[in-house]
N, C-alpha and C positions, 0 to 999 in steps of 0.2 A: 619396732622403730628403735634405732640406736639411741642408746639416752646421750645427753648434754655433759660435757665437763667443765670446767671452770680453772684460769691459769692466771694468777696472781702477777702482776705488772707492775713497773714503774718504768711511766715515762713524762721526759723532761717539760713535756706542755701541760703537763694536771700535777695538783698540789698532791693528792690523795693516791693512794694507789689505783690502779685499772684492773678492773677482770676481763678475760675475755673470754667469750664464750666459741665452745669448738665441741664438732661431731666430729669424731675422731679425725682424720686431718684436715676436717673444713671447716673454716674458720664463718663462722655463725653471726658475729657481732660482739662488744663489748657493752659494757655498765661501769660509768664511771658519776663521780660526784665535780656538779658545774658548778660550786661556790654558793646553792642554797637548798638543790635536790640532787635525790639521785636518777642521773639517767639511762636507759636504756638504747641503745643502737643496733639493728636486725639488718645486715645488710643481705642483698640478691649472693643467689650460688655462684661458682663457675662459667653458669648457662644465661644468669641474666633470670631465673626463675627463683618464684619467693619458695623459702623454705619450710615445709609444714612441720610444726613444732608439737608433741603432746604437752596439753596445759600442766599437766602435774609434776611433769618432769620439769617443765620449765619455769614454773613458781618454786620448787624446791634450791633450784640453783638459783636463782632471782634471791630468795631469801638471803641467803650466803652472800649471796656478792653481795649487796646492800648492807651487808655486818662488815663487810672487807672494806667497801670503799666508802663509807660515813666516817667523816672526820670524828675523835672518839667523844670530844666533848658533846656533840650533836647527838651520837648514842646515849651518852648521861642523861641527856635532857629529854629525849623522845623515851626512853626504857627506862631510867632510874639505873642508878650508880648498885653494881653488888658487890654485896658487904658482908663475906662467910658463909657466899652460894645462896644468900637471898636478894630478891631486887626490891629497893630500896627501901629497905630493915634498919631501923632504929637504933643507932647505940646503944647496948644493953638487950636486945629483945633475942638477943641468940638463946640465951639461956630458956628461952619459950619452948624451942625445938625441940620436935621428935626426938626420944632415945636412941631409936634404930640410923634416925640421919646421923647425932653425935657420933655412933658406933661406926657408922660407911664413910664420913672422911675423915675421920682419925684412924682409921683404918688403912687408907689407900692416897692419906696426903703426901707423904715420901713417898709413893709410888708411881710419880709421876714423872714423864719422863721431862717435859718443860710445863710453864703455867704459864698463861696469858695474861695482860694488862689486867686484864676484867677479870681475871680470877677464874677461868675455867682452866681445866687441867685435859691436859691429852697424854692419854695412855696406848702403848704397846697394844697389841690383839689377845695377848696370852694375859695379859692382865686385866685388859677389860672383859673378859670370859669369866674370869674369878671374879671380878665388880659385879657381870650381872647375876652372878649365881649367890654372891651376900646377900644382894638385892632382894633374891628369893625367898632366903631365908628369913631375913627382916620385914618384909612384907611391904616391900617400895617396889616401884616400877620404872625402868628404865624404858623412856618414851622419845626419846629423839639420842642419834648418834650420826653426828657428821666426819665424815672418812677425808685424813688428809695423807696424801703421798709424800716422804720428805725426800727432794731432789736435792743434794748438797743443803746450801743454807737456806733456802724456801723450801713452801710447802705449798703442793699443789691440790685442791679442793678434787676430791673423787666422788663426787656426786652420786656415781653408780654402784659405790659400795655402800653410801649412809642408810638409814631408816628415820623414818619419823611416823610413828604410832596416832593416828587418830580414830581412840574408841569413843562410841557414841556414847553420852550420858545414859544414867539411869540402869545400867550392867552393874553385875554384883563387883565390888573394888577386887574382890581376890580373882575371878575373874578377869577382869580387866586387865590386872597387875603380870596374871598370870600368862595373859597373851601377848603382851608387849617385851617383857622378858625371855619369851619363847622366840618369838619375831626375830626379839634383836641377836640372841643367841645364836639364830640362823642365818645374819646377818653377818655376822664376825666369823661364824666358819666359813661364810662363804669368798670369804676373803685369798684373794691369791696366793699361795709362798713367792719365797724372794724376793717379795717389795717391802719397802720399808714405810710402814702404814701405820698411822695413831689416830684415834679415835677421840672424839671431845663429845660429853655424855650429858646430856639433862636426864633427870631422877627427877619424879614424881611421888610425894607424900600420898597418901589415903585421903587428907584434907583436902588434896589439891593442889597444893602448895608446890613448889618446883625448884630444886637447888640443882648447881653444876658441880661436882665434886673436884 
């Protein structure tokens, strides 16, 4: 089944941006924010027939577009504000943090090709390759990566290039560590040439704990 893509909007009837969703040139439905949730809209194909959607693929783009279209202060308040790649960390409590995390973004904070209101960072392919292979060495795990294509001055969500890693508890962490960074390794190669593609990466601690570099 072809997977979902996601195509980032503004239009003049919604405050928020719109995503809309599309199987490559069939246009699937949108997700936008109506002033207190987010909604979704599925409409019929070309034929007047409903569309059959796989669940996984289309909670992974659901996620997404609900981070695009939440107004940001609503974000603040449902997630917690991050403050140095942790959500909602104490002033002063950075200095708690892993060695290895201190070493991975002072590592690769200039190496970003832009940074986001919320403080994630989107890297190149050739640089997120060397992120997950620090990663390795330091013994964190890169556990989710969402793939953006830059069109001119936007960025279109590539759904079909990201990963998000869910290992089930209770697996040894090197393990664990070790398949997620494998995963996502195989995810970045598998990336097309010619486009012009960045990556925004959540890292996983051994504790559990979760920073965006």
């Amino acid at each position: 089944m072809l997977p979902l893509r996601i195509v980032e909007t503004d239009r003049p009837e919604f405050d928020e941006p719109v995503v809309e969703l599309w199987r490559e040139d069939d246009f699937v439905g949108m997700v936008f924010w109506d002033g207190e949730d987010v909604l979704v809209q599925i409409y019929p194909d070309g034929d007047g027939d409903v569309y059959d959607l796989e669940v996984g693929d289309l909670f992974r783009v659901l996620d997404v577009a609900m981070r695009i279209v939440t107004p940001v202060d609503q974000l603040a308040e449902d997630e917690g504000d991050y403050r140095d790649g942790y959500p909602d960390s104490p002033e002063g409590e950075w200095d708690e943090e892993l060695e290895a995390t201190r070493l991975l973004t002072s590592e690769f904070d200039d190496r970003v090709v832009f940074r986001a209101d919320d403080g994630a960072g989107f890297f190149d392919g050739e640089t997120a390759l060397e992120l997950v292979g620090r990663c390795e060495e330091l013994g964190l795990a890169v556990i989710e990566m969402e793939c953006y294509e830059r069109r001119g001055s936007r960025l279109e969500v590539r759904s079909d290039l990201g990963i998000y890693v869910d290992a089930p508890p209770g697996i040894d962490w090197s393990v664990r560590a070790g398949a997620a960074n494998a995963q996502t390794r195989s995810a970045l190669e598998s990336w097309p040439p010619g486009l012009a593609l960045l990556g925004s990466i959540v890292v996983q601690q051994p504790d559990g704990e979760t920073f965006v570099p």
